[in-house]
C-alpha positions as CSV (number, residue, x, y, z in Angstrom):
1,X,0.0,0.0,0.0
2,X,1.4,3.6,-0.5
3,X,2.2,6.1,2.1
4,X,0.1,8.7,3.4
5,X,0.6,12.3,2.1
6,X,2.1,13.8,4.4
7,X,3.1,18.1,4.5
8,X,6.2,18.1,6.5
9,X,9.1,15.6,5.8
10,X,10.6,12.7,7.7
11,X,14.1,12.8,9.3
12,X,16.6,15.4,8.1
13,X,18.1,14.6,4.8
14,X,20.8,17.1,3.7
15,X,19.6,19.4,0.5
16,X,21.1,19.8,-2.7
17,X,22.6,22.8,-3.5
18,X,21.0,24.7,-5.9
19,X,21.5,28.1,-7.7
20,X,18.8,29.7,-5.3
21,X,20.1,27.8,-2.6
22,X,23.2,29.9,-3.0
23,X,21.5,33.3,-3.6
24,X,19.6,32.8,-0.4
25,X,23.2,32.7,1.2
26,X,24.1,35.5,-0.4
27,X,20.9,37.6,0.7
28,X,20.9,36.6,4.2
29,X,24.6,38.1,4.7
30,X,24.0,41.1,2.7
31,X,20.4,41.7,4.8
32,X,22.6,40.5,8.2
33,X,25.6,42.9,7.0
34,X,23.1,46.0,5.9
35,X,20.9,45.6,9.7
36,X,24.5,45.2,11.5
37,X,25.3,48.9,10.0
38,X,21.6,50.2,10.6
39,X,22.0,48.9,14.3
40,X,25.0,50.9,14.8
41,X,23.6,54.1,13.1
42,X,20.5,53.7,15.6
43,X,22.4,53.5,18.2
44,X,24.4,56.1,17.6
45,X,21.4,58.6,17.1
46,X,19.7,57.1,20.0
47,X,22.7,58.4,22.3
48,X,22.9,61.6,20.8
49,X,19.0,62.2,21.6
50,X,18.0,62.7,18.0
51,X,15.3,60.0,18.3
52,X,13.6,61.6,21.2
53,X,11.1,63.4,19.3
54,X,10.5,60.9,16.9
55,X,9.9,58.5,20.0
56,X,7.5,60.5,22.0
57,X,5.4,61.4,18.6
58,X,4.8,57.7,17.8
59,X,4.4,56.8,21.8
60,X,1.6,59.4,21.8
61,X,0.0,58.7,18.2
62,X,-0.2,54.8,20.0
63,X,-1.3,55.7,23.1
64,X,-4.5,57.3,21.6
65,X,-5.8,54.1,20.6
66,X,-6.0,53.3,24.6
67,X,-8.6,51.1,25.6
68,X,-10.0,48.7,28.5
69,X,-10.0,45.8,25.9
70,X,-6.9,46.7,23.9
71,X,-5.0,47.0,26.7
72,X,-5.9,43.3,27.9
73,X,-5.2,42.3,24.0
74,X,-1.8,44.1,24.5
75,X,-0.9,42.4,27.6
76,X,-1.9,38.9,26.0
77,X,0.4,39.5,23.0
78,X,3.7,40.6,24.9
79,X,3.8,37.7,26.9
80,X,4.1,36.0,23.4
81,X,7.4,37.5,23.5
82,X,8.5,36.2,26.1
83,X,6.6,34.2,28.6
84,X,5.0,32.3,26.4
85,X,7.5,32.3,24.3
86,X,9.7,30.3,26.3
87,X,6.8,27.2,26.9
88,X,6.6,27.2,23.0
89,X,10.4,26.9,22.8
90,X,10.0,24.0,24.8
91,X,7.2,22.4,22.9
92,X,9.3,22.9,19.8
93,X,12.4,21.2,20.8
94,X,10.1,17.9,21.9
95,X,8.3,17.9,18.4
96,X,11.8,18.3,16.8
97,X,13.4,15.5,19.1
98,X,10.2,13.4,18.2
99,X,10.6,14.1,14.3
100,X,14.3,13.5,14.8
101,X,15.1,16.9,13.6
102,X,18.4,17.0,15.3
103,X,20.4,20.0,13.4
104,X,16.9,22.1,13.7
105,X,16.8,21.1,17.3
106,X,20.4,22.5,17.7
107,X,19.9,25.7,15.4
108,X,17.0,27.1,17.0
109,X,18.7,26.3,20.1
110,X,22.2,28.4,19.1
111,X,19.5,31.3,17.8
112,X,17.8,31.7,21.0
113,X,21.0,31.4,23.0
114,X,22.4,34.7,21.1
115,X,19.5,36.4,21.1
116,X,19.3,36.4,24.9
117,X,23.2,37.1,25.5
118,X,22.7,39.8,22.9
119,X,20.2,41.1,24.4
120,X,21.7,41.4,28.0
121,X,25.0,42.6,26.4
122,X,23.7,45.3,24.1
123,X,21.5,46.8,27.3
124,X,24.5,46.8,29.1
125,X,26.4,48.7,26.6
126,X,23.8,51.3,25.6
127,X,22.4,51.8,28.9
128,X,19.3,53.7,28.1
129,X,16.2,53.8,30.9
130,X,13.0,52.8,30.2
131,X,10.2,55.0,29.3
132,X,7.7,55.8,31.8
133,X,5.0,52.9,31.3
134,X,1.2,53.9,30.5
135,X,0.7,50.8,31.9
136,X,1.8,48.7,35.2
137,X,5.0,48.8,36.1
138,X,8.3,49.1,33.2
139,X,10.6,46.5,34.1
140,X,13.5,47.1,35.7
141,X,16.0,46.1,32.7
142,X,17.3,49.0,30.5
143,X,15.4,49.7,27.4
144,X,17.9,49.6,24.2
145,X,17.0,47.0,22.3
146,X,13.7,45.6,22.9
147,X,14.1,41.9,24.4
148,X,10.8,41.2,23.3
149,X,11.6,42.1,19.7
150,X,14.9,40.7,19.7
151,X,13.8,37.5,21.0
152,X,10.7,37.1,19.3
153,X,12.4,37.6,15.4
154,X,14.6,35.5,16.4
155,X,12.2,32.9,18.2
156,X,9.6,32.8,15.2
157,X,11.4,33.9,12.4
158,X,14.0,30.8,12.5
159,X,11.6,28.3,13.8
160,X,9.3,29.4,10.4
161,X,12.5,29.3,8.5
162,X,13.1,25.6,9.9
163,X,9.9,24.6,9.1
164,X,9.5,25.8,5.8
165,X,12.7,24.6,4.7
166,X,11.0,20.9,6.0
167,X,7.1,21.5,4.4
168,X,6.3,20.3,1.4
169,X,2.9,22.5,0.6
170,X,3.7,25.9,-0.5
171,X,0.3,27.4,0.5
172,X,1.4,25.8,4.2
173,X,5.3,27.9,3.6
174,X,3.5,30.5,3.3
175,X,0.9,30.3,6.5
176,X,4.0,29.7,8.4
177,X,5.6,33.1,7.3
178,X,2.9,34.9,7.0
179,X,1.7,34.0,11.2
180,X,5.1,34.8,12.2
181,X,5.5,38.2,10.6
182,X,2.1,38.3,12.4
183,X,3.2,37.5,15.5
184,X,6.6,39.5,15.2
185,X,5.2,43.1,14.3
186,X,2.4,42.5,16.9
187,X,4.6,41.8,20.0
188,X,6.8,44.8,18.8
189,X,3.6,47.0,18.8
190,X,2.3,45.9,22.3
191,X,5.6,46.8,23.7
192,X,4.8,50.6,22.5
193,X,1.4,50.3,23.3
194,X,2.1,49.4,27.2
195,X,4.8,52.4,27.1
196,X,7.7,49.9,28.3
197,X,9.6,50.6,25.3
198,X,10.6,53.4,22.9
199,X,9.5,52.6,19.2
200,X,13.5,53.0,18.6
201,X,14.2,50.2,21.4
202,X,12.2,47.8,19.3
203,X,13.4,48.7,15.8
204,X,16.5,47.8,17.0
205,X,15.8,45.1,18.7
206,X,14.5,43.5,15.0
207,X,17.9,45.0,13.6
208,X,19.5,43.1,16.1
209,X,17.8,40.1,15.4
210,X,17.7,40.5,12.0
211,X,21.8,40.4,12.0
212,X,21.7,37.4,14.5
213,X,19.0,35.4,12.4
214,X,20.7,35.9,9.6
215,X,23.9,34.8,10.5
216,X,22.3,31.7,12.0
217,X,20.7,31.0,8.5
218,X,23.9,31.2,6.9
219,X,25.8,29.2,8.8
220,X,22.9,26.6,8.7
221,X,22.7,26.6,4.7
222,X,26.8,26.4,5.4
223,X,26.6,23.1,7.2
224,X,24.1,21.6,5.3
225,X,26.4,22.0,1.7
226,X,29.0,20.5,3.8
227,X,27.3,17.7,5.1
228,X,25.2,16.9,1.4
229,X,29.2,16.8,0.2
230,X,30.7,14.9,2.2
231,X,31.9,10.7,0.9
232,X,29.5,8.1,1.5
């Protein structure tokens, strides 16, 4: 009898490389290379004040929108980023472990690892307080970058780039992008909507994860040519 269809694949097998294969190389260094330079600029701009206005404008224009029931939305979404977050992470690594997706397992692993000691190092180093919260209570952490943004890019945008590099329906590929670009943009919103972050804080924490994912991606595609050419 034949197989079952089935829309995501079996154990690992390492890909051929293909033309495409090595453009997408090519593009995730040049977008990791192009973020790592708008980072800095931020930055830079960030501790000169320059972003102030720009900051407060957008933190009022959101705050506006203020409501009982957008507030509870709000608060539901940013734990996405975070709280959440971290139960899906764990969920994730026992479906891989039970598809016996090792080198996904590993990769997502290595991405979320950065992204938190990233995250505590560029606070460190920038040093900027938080805004004062429209509501609750800010955290105590500094502001610059945005864990939440940080963490969530790099939390759903690799585990939909290691699951639509293993689904075989398109029209799936693309309900896997499209809910974590979803997901991404909303957490980053909710953080400016509670007034724990500055709108700056979370564009670059998504330049800082963009940098980080893409580096990741890279040296995934890397290992995966090596592996495909290696003697049987």
């Amino acid at each position: 009898m034949p197989e079952p269809h089935t829309q995501v694949s079996g154990p690992e097998e390492a890909p051929k490389p293909t033309p495409l294969f090595e453009a997408a190389i090519i593009v995730s260094l040049a977008v990791a290379i192009l973020c790592l330079f708008l980072f800095a600029w931020l930055g830079r701009e960030m501790l000169e004040g320059d972003t102030r206005s720009l900051d407060e404008a957008v933190r009022s224009w959101v705050h506006q929108f203020a409501s009982p029931g957008m507030t509870r939305t709000m608060n539901a979404i940013s734990l996405l980023g975070y709280n959440v977050l971290i139960v899906e992470m764990v969920i994730a690594f026992v479906v891989f472990a039970k598809l016996r997706w090792r080198r996904a397992a590993v990769w997502l692993a290595v991405a979320m690892t950065g992204a938190l000691l990233l995250d505590l190092a560029l606070k460190y180093a920038y040093h900027r307080p938080r805004p004062t919260a429209f509501f609750g209570v800010a955290p105590a952490s500094y502001s610059f970058p945005s864990g939440h943004a940080l963490c969530s890019l790099c939390f759903y945008g690799v585990l939909a780039g290691l699951l639509s590099a293993r689904i075989k329906s398109t029209a799936w590929r693309v309900a896997v992008w499209t809910a974590a670009a979803v997901l991404i943009v909303a957490i980053g919103l909710s953080r400016i909507y509670l007034g724990v972050h500055y709108p700056s804080d979370v564009l670059a924490g998504y330049l800082a994860a963009t940098v980080w994912v893409g580096t990741v991606i890279v040296l995934d595609h890397v290992r995966k040519v090596r592996f495909s050419r290696k003697p049987l």
